[in-house]
N, C-alpha and C positions, 0 to 999 in steps of 0.2 A: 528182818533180812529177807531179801526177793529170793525164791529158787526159782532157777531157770533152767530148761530144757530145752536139747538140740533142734524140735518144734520152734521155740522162741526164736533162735538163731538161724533157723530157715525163714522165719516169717519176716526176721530184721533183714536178710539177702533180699528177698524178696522186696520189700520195703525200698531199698539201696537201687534194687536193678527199676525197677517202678518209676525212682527219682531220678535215676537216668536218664532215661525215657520221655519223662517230663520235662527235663534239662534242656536234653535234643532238640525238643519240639520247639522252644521259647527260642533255643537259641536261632533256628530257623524261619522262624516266622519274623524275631528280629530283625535281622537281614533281611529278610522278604520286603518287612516296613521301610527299611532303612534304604535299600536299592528303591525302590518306590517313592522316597521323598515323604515318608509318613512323620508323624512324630512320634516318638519312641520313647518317651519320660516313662510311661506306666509299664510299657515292655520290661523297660532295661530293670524300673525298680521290681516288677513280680520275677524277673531273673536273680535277683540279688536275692528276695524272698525265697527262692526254689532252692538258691545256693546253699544260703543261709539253713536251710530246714533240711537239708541233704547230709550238711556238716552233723547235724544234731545226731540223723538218724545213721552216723556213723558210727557217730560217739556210744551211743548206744550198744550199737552192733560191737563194738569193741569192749564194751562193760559187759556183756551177756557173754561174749566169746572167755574174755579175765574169768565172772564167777563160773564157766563149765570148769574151766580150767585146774582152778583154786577147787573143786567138788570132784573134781576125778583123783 
């Protein structure tokens, strides 16, 4: 059994707000390619990657947020 500390669930925030950030960017530069006339296959799929790995470190954050929960 993991224990986890409100540390963990700051670091998992942090993590979320991070992915954000990186979300932002991809989804920016997207557009930027796309009003440009660029091709955009590897954008759109490392977007889908960001999405995808954003979802995890949710899931996460909400597994850590459950066991403080369950231990208070």
């Amino acid at each position: 059994m993991t224990h986890y500390t409100l540390a963990d669930l700051e670091m998992a925030d942090r993590h979320i707000a991070h992915g954000e950030q990186h979300i932002a960017r991809q989804e920016m530069l997207l557009t930027s390619l796309q009003l440009k006339g660029y091709q955009t296959k590897d954008a759109v799929a490392l977007l889908k990657l960001l999405n995808e790995a954003q979802a995890e470190h949710r899931a996460h954050r909400d597994a850590i947020a459950a066991a403080l929960d369950r231990s208070a």
